[in-house]
N, C-alpha and C positions, 0 to 999 in steps of 0.2 A: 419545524425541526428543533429538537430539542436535543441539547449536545450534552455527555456524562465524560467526566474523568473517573475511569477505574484504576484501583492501587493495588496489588497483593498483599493478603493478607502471611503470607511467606512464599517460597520462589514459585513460580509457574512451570509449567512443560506443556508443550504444545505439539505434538508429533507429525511428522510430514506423510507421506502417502506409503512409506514403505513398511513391512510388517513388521507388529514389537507384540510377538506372541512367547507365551511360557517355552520352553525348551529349543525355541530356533538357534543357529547359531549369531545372529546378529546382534546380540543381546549387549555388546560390549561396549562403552563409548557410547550409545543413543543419547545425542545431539538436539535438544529442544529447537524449535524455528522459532525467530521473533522478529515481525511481531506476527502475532498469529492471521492466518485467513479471514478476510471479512467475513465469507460464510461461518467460519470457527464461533465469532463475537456473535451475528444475529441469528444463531441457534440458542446459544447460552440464554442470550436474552429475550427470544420468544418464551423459551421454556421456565424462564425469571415468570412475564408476564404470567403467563398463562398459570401456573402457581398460585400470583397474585391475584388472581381471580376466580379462584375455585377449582382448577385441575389439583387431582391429589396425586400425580407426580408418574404415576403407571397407567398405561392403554391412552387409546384415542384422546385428543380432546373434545369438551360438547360443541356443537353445531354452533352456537356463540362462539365459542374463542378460534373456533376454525375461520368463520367470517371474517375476527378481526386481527388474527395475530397467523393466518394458512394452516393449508391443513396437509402439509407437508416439504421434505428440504427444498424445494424449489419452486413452492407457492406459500408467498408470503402474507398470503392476505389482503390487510391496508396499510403494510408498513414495510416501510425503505427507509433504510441504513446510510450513512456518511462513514466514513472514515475505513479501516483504522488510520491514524494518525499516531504522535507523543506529544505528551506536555510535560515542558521544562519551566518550575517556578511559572507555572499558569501562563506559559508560551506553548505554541502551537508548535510541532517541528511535522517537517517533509523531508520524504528520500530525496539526495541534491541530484538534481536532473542530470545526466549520465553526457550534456552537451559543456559540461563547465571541468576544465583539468586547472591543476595547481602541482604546488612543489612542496615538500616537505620542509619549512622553516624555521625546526623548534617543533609547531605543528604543520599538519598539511593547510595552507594557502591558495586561494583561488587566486588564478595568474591570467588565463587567456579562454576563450570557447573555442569551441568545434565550430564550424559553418559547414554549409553546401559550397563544393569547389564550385566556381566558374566555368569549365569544362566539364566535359561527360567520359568516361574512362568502362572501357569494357571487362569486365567482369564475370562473375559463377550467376549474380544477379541481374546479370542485365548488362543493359546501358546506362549506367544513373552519375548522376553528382555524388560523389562519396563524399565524407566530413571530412575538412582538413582543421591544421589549423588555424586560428585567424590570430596570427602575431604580429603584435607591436614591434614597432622603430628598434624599443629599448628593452623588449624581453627576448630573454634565450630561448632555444627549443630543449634544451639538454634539463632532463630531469621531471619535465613536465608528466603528469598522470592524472588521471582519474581519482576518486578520492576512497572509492568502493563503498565503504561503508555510513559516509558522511549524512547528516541531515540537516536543514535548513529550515530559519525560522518562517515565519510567514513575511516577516520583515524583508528578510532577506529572497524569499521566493518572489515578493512584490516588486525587488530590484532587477532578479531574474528573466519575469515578464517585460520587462519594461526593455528588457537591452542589454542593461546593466552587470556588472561582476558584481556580485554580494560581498558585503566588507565581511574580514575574516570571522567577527565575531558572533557573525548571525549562521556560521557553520560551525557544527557539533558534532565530534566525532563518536561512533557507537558505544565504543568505551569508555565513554563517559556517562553513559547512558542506564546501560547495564552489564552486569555479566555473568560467565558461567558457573556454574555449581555443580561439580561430579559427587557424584552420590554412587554408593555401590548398595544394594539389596540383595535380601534370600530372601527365597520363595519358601514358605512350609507348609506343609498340610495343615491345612484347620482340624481332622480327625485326630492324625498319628502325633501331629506334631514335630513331625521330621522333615528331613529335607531330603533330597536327591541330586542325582546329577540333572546339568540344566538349569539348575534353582538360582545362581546367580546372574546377577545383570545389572548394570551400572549405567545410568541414565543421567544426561547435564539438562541441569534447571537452569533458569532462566530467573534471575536476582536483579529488579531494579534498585538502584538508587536513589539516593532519596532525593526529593522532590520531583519525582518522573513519575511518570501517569500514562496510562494508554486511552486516548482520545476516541470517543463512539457518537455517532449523531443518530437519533431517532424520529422517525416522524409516521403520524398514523392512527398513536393508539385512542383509542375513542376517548372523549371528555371522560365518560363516564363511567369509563374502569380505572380499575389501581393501577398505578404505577409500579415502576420494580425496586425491590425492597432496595436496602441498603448495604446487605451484604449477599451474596450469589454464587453458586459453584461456577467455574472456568474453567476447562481446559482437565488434562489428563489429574487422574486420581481426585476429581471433584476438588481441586483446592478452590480457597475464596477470593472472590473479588471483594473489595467494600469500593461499591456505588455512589458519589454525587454529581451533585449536577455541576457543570463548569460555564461559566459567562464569557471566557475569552474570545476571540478574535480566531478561529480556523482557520478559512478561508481567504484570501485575498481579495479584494474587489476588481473584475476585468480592467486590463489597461483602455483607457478610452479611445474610442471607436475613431476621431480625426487624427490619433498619434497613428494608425497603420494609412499609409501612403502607397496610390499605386502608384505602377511604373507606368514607361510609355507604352506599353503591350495593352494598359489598364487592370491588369491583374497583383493582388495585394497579396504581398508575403508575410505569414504566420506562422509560429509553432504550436502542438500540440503535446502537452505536456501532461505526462501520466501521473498524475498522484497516489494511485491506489493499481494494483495487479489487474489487469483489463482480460478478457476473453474472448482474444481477436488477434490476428499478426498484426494488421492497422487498422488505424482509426477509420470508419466510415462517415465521411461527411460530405453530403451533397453539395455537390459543385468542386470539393478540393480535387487539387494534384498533388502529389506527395514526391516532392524532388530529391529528398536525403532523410536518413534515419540516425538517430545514436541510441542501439534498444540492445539487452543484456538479452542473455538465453535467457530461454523462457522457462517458465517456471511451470512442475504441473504440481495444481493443487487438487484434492479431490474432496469428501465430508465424509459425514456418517448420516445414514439413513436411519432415525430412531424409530420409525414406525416397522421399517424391515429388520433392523437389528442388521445390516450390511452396509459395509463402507462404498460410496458413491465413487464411480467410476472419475480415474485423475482426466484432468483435460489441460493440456499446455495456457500460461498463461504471459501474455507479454511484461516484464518485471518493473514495478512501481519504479521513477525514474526517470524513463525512458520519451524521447524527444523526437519528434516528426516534424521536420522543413518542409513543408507546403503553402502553396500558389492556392489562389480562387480569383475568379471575376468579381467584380466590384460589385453585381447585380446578387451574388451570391453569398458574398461575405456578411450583410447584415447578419443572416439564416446562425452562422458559424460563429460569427462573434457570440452571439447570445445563449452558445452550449457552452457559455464558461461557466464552470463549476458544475457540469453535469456529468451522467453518466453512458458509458458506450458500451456496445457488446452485448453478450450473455450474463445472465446472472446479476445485472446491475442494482436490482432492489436491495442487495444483500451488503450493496458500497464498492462492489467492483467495476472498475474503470473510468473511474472520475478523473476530467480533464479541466487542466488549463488551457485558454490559448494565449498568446504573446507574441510577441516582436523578434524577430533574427536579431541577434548580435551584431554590433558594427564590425565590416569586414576592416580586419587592417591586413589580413596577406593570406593569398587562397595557394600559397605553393605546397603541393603537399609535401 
């Protein structure tokens, strides 16, 4: 796997599933998503690749580049994708897992976790353990949230796994990160040279700051083809990316296999922890139980078919984040420990549904 930081070469726009046609009425305020779909990143740069190797840009590619780079949105060939991710000043960042609430102190603070209650409470879902919260002796309940938009370094994600609240400095709020750019455009005829009704429409870019990078991992491409150039179209109105390669640290390394402890039942409790949009309601993992959840609506993402010239049908997807409290047997868990840092679901060549696993939180108070 070989990992790239790309930077815009001016703002991005990335469009979501909904229609951004001449003369609709929606046209007003279209809102860039960021950061873009993993499928969004390894289309760009198949079609980077494929370029670099001798496609001239129109119709099929040759029977070579179909081998090594697919020969179509959801045959990828011999390559699978990591990320997306950010890199801040050549750190790694993650969406902060949706089990961690803080308080706003100056900035938002990470204070207390979510757990699985101790009891089972009947429900629209079921019978389950809902998340309460797990508060200290000396923290309040008042004020506490979510952080929404927050990211987390890997520093900070490795304290996460482990148990731990992440010190404040290893969360980054989005606004720091990037932000939006309303732009207004007309449409003209290229003939008349005129315009019409319809013709206007005002689309928000997507403006990083500086030293922010959008993080891609590649793995796949034969020895003995080109690599992807250095600069590349992205995303809506072909603007550019400029491509390097980045050495840092992504990933975490799993928390060690004797830190998770069974109980007297023998069965060991773990989280599963989303780092990228998955395509699935939950994780499927042999032998788990899935006692509580802390998961956002789901997100639907859909692509473009370039060989059809038709946008790919959306499909719900569970949103990067999101935290699953699950049980396994001891006979079972080696299997589960060892999908750390892999991927679940549909579509996962493309970087979708990459998981951590990790340790519950120390319970200090399950009252809801």
């Amino acid at each position: 796997m070989k990992t790239f930081a790309l930077t815009p070469l001016d703002a991005w726009f990335f469009r979501d599933g909904r229609p951004y046609e001449e003369k609709e009425a929606n046209q007003a305020d279209v809102v860039s998503i960021f950061p873009p779909p993993a499928r969004t990143l390894s289309g760009a740069l198949r079609a980077t690749l494929a370029r670099a190797n001798g496609w001239g840009g129109h119709g099929p590619w040759p029977d070579v580049l179909n081998r090594a780079f697919g020969s179509g949105p959801n045959e990828l060939g011999a390559l699978s994708f990591t990320g997306p991710f950010l890199v801040l000043k050549n750190e790694a960042l993650w969406p902060l897992p949706r089990h961690v609430l803080g308080r706003v102190e100056g900035t938002w603070t990470p204070r207390v976790f979510l757990r699985p209650a101790d009891a089972t409470t009947p429900c629209d879902a079921g019978v389950i353990n809902l998340p309460v919260i797990a508060l200290p002796a000396d923290e309040k309940r008042e004020g506490l949230k979510p952080a929404e938009t927050a990211w987390v370094t890997t520093a900070g994600l490795r304290a996460l796994l482990a148990g731990d609240l992440p010190k404040a400095e290893t969360v980054v709020d989005a606004k720091k990160l990037w932000a939006r750019e309303p732009r207004v455009g007309l449409h003209r005829d290229e003939h008349t040279r005129t315009t019409g009704e319809g013709a206007l429409y005002s689309p928000s870019y997507v403006r990083l700051h500086r030293d922010v990078a959008l993080g891609v991992g590649i793995a796949g491409v034969p020895e003995e083809m080109s690599a992807a150039p250095g600069i590349f179209p992205l995303g809506g109105e072909s603007r550019l990316a400029h491509c390097e390669a980045w050495e840092g640290e992504a990933l975490t390394a799993p928390v060690l296999r004797e830190k998770f402890i069974s109980d007297a039942a023998g069965r060991i409790a773990f989280t599963v922890v989303l780092l990228t949009p998955g395509c699935f309601t939950a994780p499927d993992l042999p032998g788990a139980t899935i006692i509580s959840a802390c998961v956002g609506k789901p997100q639907f993402i859909g692509g473009w078919d370039s060989l059809k010239r038709e946008p790919l049908p959306l499909e719900p997807f569970a949103p990067a984040g999101s935290v699953w409290f699950c049980t396994a047997a001891r006979a079972d868990f080696d299997s589960i420990h060892g999908r750390h840092g892999s991927h679940l679901g549909s579509h996962a060549a493309h970087g979708f549904g990459q998981i951590n696993i990790g340790l519950w939180p120390t319970a200090h108070s399950t009252k809801p």
